[in-house]
N, C-alpha and C positions, 0 to 999 in steps of 0.2 A: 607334562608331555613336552617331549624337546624336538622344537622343527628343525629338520634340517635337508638339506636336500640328496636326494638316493635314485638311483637307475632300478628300473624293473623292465623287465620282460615278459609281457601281458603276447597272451595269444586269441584271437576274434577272428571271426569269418564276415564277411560284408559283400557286395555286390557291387560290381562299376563297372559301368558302362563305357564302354570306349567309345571313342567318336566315329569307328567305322560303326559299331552296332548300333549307334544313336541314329548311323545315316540310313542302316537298313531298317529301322522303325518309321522312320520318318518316311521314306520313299512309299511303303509298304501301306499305309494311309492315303497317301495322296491320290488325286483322278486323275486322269490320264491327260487334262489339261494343265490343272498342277503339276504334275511329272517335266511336262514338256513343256513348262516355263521356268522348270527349276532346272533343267538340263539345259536350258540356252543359258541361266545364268553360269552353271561351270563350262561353256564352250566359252563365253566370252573371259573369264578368269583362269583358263587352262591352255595354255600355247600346246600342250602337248594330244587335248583331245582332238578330234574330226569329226564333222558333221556329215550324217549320210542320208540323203533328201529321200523317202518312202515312195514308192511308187516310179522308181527312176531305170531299177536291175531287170536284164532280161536275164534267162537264161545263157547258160556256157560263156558268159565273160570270164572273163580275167583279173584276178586282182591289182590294184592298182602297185607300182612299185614301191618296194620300202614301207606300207601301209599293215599294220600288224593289226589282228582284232581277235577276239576269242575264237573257239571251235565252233560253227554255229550249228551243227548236233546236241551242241549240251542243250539247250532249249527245248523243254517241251513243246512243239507245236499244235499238238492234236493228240488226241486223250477217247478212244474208243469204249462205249459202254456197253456191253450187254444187258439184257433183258435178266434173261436165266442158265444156269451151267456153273458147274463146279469149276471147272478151267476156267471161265474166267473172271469169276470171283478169284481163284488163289492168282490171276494175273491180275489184278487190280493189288489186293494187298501186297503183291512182291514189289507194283510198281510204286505202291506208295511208302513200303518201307526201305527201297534201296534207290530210289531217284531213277528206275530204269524205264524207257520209252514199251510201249506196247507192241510197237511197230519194229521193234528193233532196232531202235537208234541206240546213241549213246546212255549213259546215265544222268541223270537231271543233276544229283552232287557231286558230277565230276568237278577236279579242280582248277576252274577256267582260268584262276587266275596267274597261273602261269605255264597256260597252253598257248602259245604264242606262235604263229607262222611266219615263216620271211618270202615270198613270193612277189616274181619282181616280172613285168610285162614285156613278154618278148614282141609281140606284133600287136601293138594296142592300134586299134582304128585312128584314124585321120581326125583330127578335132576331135577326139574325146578319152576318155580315162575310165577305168569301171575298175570298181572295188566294191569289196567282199566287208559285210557290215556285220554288226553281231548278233543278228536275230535270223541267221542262217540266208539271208537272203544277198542274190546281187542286186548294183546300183550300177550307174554310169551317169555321169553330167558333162555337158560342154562345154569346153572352155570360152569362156566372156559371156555364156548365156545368164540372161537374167530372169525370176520368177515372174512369172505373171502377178497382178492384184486380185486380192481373194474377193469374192463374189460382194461381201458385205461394203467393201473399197468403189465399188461398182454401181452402188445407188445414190439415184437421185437425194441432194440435199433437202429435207424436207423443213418447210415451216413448221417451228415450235411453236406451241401454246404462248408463249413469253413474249416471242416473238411478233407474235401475229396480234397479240394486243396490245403492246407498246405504242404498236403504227397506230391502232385505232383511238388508243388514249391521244395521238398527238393531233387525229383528228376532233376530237370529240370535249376536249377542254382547252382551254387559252392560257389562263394564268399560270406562274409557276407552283402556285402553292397546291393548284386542284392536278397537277401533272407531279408532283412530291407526292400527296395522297394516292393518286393514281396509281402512281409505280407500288408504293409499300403495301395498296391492294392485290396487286397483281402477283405480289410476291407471296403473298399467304396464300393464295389459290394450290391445292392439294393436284393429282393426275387428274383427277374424278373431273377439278373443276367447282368444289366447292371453300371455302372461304374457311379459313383454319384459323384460330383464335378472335377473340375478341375486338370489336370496335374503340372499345372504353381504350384498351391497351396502348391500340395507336394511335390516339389522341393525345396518349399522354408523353410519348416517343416525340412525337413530331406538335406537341404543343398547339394545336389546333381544336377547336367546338368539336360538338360530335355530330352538330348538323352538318357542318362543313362534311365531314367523310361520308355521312348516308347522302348528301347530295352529289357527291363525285361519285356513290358505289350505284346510285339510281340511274345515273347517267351511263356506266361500265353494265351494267344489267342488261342493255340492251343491245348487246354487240353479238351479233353471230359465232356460233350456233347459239341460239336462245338456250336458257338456263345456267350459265356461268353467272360467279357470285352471287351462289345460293348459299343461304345456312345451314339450311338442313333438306330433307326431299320434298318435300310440302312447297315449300319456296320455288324449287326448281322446278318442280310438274307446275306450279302457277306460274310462272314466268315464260314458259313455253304455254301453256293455254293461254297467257294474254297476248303472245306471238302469234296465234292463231284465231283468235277474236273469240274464242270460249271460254273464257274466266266470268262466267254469270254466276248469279247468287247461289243457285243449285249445285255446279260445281266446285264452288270453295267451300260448299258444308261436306260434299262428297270429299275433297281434299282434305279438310278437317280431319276425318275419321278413316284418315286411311289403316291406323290399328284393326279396323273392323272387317275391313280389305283384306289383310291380311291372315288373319282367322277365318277366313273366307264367310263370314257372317254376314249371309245375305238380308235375311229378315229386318238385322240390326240398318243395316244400308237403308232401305227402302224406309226406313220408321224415320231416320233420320234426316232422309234427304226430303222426305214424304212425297215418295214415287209408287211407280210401278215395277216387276220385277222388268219390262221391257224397257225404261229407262234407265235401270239400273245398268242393264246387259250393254246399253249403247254406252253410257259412259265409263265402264270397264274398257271397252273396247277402245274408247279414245284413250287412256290411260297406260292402256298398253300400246300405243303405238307411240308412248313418247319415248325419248332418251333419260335414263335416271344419271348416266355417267357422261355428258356432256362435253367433259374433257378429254374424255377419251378418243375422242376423231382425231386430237392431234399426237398419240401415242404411235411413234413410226420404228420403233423398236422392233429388230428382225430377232424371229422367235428361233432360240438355239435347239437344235434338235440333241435328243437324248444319243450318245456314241456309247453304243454295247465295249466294253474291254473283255467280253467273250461271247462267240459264236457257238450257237447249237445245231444241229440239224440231224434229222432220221436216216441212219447208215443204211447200206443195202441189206442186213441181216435184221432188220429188225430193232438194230438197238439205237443206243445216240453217241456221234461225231460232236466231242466240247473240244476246241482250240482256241489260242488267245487270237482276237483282231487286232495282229501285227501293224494295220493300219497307223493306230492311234499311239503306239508304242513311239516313243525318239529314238534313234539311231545312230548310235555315238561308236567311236573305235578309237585307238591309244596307235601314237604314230611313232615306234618304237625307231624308226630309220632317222626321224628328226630328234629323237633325243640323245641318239649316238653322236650325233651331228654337231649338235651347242653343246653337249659335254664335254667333246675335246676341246672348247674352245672355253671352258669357264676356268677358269683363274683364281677365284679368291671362295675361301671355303662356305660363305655367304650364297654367293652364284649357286654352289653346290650341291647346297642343302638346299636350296629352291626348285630348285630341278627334280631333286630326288621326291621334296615334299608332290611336286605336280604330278610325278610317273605313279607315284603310292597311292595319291589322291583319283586320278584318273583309271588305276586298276580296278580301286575300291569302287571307283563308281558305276564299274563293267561289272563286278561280281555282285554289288547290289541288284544292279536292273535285274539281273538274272535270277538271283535269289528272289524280285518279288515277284516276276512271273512264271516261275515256278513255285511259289507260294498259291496265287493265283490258279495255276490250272489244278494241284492237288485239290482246294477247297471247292471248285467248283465243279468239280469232277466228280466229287465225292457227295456235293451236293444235287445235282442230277441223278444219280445214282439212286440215293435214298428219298429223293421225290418223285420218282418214275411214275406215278398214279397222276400226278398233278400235272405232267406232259400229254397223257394219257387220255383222261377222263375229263380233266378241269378239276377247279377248285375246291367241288365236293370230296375227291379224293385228296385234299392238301392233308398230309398227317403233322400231326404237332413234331418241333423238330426245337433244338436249344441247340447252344455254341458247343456246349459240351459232347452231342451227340457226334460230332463232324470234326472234334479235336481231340477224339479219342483214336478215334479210327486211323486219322493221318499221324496222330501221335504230334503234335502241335498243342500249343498252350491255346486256353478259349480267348487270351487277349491277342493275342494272334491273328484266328478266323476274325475278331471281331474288326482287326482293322482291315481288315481283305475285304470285308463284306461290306463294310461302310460305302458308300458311293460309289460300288461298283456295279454296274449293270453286264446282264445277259439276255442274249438276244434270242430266244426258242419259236418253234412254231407257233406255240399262240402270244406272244408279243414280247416285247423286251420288260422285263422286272428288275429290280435292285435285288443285290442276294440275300437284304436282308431281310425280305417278304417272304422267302422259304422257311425263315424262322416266326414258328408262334405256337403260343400257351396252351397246354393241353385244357380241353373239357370234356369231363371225366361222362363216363355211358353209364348209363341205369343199371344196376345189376353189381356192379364191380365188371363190367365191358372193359373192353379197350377205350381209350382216349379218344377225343376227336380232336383236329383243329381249332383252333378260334375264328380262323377267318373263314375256314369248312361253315360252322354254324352261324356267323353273319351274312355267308351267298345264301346259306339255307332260308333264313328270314326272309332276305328280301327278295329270294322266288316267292314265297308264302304270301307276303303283302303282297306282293304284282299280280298272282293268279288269284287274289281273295275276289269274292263275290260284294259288288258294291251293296247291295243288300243287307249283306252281312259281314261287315268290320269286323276281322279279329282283333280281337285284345289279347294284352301281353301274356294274361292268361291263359287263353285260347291254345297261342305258340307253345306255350310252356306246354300243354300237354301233349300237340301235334309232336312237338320234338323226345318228347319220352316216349312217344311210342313207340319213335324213330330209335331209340337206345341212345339219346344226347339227353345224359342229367342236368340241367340250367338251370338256375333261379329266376324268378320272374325280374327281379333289380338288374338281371347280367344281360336278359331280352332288350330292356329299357334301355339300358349302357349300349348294345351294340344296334340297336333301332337309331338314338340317337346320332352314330359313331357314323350311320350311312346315309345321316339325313333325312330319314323318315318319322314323318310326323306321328300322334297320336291319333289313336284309334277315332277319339272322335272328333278331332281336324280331320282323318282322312274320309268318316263321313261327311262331313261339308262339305268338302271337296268335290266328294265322289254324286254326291245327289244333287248339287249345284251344277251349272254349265258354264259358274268361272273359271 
């Protein structure tokens, strides 16, 4: 065989991704807080975008001079569902196969990105400027005005856990070495308040006995709120009952067998503590009046509230209003007047292609936004649509629903809907859900029926346990046939999986429960 070398002409098909369609994947993912921290990083790396502050536009301004931004029609706004009617079902499917508004707006794939306006302010107000953003909306701001601090800027500094017992270690030991142990106690301490690895450990860290550290951690035990540098819960209910002068010998046999407590095994309590059930009931009741998370008083973290990225609500005909919450949306524009501006003024063909990369980059990043929130209102549109029973009725009506069902219809790939769906919420009459709770696994009906929901037959259960007769605990077998009457085929192992899934005990914990007055 003789090597040598030769030119051929191979022909392949392969897939590549451009870097604009990497940005419309990625955008398309993101929550709406991601969005809006990845678009303040292109305002600060793009001279040529503009930031347009939400909640700033009245009506009938004006757009600001030389300030250029898409048509803001192309935007779906608001997406009208009917109930029933042939009209407007074929007005749903036209709107989802040609990007056309319901309402008569523009079409959703018109091509924004080189719809560009040049509008320039003939009588703008005294102190202020208003411009026209891309999400069809006006703005205005004032010149030198500055944002106020967000509400989270506005609280009180609070004492931390670390904090607050550093001071008390400096009261409470003298030597360096018992204030060395002290701190690298303080630093194992978990939110809870309990004590995360090993003694042995730090002993061996910091080359110290291991009485030395249980006598600085005997002494850190007693710092308010009682219960900090526990090991485990037993510890920490005893440490607070000896804060209270109730750590007797009947109590630490009660603390003992708190496994039995827990099974709600009365009998076993009473044999072990060798009480009465009236002792028993008293010291349940002190038990539960303690703190099991001790550290947690000093947890001052402001709890972030869930931001719908779509609004639902019941039209006047009967049907449903879905529109995106332009709120939570950023508001960016492409300032075509300043790019005319330092074009004529660049010089070396470097400048040039900088400029050009920033106006490419900054179009691409207007026809993304637009693309995923019109991504956005088809799936969720479509989504609503085909759960109408579960706006409706509730939960009992949720029908089994897959990616594919709602990526046929819009004609969308299901990895698609899947990232739409992902951490995006909606806000309906009966409360805000993630989209991707309208999706779940059918369970097939006796008979060869129709499907049910999954999540359909997990509210069913746990109405079933809540109205059960303490008397008479159903067992999984019980459910199992209640629900075939019902025309829901399950297994008994699928009862037990989604009994588990809700946090509901067995049949006979929920007797102890129910016959006890724990």
């Amino acid at each position: 065989m003789v090597l040598s070398p030769r030119l051929d002409l191979r022909q392949s098909q392969s897939l590549v991704m451009t870097p604009q369609l990497q940005q419309a994947i990625k955008l398309l993912q993101l929550t709406n807080m991601e969005l809006t921290a990845y678009v303040e990083q292109e305002l600060e790396q793009n001279p040529l975008l503009e930031r347009v502050e939400p909640g700033l536009g009245e009506a009938g301004e004006v757009r600001d001079e030389g300030v250029n931004e898409v048509a803001s029609d192309a935007l779906p706004q608001s997406e009208v569902i009917e109930r029933q009617g042939s009209d407007t079902a074929e007005t749903l499917s036209r709107s989802a196969e040609t990007g056309e508004n319901i309402d008569g707006g523009q079409s959703m794939d018109q091509d924004v990105d080189n719809d560009w306006t040049n509008n320039s302010v003939a009588d703008a107000p005294a102190g202020g400027e208003g411009t026209y953003d891309n999400w069809g909306q006006t703005s205005s701001s004032s010149y030198g005005g500055e944002d106020l601090p967000g509400i989270e800027q506005t609280l009180a500094n609070e004492e931390s856990m670390r904090e607050h017992l550093l001071t008390e270690l400096g009261m409470l030991v003298v030597t360096p070495m018992d204030k060395l142990i002290g701190a690298h106690l303080i630093d194992m301490l978990d939110e809870a308040g309990y004590i995360q690895g090993s003694l042995e450990s730090l002993c061996e860290r910091l080359g110290c006995e291991i009485e030395d550290v249980e006598a600085v951690l005997g002494v850190l035990q007693t710092v308010e709120p009682a219960g900090l540098f526990a090991r485990d819960l037993a510890e920490c209910l005893s440490l607070q009952l000896k804060e209270l002068g109730r750590l007797d010998p009947i109590m630490q046999t009660f603390i003992a067998n708190l496994d039995l407590l827990a099974k709600r095994d009365l009998k076993g309590l009473m044999k072990a503590c060798n009480v009465d059930e009236e002792d028993i009931q008293d010291m349940v009741a002190e038990i539960r009046a303690l703190d099991p998370r001790p550290g947690s008083a000093f947890n001052h973290d402001v709890a972030q509230p869930v931001i719908p990225d779509v609004l639902m609500r019941s039209g006047p005909d009967g049907g449903w209003i879905v529109e995106l919450n332009t709120e939570t949306l950023p508001r960016v524009l492409v300032n075509n007047t300043y790019y005319a501006e330092i074009s004529k003024g660049t010089k070396t063909e470097d400048d040039k292609r900088y400029i050009q990369d920033c106006l490419q980059t900054a179009n691409w990043l207007v026809k993304s936004l637009h693309q995923r929130a019109t991504t956005i209102m088809k799936v969720s549109s479509e989504l609503v649509r085909q759960q109408d029973g579960f706006f409706r009725q509730g939960v009992s009506a949720l029908r089994p629903l897959v990616l594919r069902d709602i990526a046929d219809v819009i004609e969308m790939h299901e990895s698609t809907v899947s990232r739409v769906t992902s951490n995006k919420y909606i806000a309906t009459p009966r409360g805000i859900f993630e989209l991707k709770y309208f999706f779940t696994s059918s369970v097939g009906g006796s008979g060869g029926g129709d499907g049910h929901s999954s999540e359909a037959v997990r509210q069913r259960i746990k109405d079933l346990v809540d109205a059960e007769d303490p008397k008479k605990v159903l067992s999984d077998d019980k459910i199992v046939s209640i629900l075939k009457a019902e025309d829901i085929e399950v297994a008994r192992r699928t009862v037990a999986k989604y009994r588990d899934s809700l946090g509901i005990p067995s049949s006979v914990q929920r007797r102890r429960e129910k016959t006890s007055r724990l």
